[in-house]
C-alpha positions as CSV (number, residue, x, y, z in Angstrom):
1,X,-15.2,-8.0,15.9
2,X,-13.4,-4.7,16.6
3,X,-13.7,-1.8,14.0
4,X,-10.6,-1.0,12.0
5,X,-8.7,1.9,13.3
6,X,-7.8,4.9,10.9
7,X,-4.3,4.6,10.2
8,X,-1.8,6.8,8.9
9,X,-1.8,5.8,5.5
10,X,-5.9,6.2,5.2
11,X,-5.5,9.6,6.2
12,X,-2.7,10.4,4.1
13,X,-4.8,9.3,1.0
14,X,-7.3,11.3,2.1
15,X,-5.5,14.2,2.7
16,X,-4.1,13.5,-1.5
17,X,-7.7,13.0,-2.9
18,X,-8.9,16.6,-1.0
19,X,-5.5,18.0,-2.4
20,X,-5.8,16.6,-5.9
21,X,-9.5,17.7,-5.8
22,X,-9.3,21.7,-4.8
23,X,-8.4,22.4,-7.9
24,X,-11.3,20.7,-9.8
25,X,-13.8,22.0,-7.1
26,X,-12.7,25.9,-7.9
27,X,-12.6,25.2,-11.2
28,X,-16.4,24.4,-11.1
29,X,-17.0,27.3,-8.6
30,X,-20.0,29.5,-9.6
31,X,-17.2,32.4,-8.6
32,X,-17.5,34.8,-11.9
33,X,-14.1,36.4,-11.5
34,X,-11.4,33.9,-11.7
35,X,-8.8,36.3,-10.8
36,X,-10.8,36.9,-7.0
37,X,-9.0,35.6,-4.3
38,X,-9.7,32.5,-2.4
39,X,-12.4,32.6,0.1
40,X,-11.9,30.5,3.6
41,X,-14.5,28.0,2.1
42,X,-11.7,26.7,-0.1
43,X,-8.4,27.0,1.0
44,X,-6.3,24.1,1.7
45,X,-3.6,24.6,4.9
46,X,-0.6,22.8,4.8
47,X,2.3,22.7,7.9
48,X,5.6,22.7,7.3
49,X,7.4,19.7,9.5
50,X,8.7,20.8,12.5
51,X,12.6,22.4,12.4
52,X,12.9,20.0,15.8
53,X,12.7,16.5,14.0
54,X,15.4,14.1,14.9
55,X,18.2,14.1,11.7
56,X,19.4,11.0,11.2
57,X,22.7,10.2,11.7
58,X,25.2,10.8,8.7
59,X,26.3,7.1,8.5
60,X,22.0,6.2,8.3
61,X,22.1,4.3,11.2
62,X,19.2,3.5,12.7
63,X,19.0,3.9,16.9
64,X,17.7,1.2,19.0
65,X,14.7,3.0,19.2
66,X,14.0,3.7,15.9
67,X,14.1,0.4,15.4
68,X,11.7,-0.8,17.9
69,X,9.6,1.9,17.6
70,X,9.2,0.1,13.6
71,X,9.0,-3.2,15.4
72,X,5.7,-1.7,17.9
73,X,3.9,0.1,14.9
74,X,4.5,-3.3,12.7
75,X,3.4,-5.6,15.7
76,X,-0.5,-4.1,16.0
77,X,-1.1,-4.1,12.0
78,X,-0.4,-8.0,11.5
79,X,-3.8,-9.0,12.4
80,X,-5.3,-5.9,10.0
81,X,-2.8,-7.2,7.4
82,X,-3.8,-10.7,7.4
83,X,-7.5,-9.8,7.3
84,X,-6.7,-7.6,4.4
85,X,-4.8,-10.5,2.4
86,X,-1.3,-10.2,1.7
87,X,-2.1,-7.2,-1.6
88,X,-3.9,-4.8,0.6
89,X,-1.7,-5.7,3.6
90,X,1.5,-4.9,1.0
91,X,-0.1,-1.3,0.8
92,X,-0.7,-0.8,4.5
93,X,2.8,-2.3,5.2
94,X,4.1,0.5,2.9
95,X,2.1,3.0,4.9
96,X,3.5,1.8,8.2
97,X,6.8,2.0,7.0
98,X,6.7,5.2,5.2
99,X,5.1,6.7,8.6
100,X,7.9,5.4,10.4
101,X,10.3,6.8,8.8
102,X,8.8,10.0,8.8
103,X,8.5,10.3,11.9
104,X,12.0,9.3,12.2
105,X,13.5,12.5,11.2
106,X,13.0,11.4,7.5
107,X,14.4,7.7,7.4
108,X,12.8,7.6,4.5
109,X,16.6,8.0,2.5
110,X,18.0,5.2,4.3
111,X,15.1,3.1,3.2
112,X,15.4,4.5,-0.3
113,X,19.2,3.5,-0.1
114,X,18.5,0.2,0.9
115,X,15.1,-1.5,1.3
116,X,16.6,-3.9,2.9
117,X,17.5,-1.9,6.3
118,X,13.5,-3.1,7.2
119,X,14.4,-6.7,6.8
120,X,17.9,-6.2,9.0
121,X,16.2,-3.9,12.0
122,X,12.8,-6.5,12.6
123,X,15.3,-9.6,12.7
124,X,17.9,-7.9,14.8
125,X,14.3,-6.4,16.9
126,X,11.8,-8.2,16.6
127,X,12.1,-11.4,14.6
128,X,8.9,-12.6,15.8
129,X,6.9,-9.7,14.4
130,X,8.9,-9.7,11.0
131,X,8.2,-14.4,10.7
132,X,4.3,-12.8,10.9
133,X,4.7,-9.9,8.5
134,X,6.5,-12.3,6.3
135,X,3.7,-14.9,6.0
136,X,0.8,-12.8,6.4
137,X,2.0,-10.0,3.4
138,X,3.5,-13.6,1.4
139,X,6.8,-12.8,0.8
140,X,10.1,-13.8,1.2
141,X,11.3,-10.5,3.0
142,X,10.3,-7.2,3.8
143,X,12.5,-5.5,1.5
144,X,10.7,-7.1,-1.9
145,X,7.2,-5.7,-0.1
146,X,8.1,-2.2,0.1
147,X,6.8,-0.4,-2.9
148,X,7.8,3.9,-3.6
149,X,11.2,3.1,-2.0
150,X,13.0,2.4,-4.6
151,X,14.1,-0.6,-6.5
């Protein structure tokens, strides 16, 4: 059996926990001057995206190759999914789709708009990954397994 790779959405949650936890850490710091600055040991980094991300386009359409890149990061997961079952698949799904649009120059609005953008791009795309997704995450479409996109 082949080991799990890290996805996206592992390391996004770890990157959260280490965020949410700095602050608890310094606050149990044996540092006796709270006002000190921050040593190196403790500082958290952040990036700002880059300025040369793709915008989408003002009518939210989605380019062909948006779309299949969705349909090729959804195509690897299914097997992951279904070993999961279809609750912990639901999450991982979410990350996929959140990670796609991301790195989509922030489709993440047209999903918000309409959930159901997922549902039209994998049958239009690939309506042989989105038959799997449906049976394996046990739901009717994609759109009602998206969770943090609105409702």
């Amino acid at each position: 059996m082949t080991r799990h790779r890290h996805r996206p959405m592992v390391r996004a949650l770890l990157l959260s926990g280490a965020l949410a936890a700095a602050p608890l850490l310094a606050a149990c710091s044996d540092d006796k001057d709270p006002a000190a600055p921050a040593t190196p040991d403790n500082t958290v980094m952040l990036t700002m995206p880059s300025t040369t991300a793709q915008v989408p386009d003002p009518d939210d359409q989605v380019s062909d190759a948006a779309a299949k890149q969705l349909c090729d990061m959804m195509r690897p997961e299914i097997d992951n999914w279904r070993t999961e079952g279809a609750a912990l698949g639901r999450v991982a799904f979410n990350g996929t789709v959140h990670n796609w649009a991301a790195r989509n120059g922030g489709l993440n609005d047209t999903v918000l708009k309409d959930r159901g953008v997922i549902d039209k791009i994998t049958t239009q795309h690939c309506p042989d990954v989105r038959q799997q997704a449906l049976e394996v995450l046990d739901t009717s479409d994609l759109a009602g397994a998206l969770a943090g996109f609105g409702g």
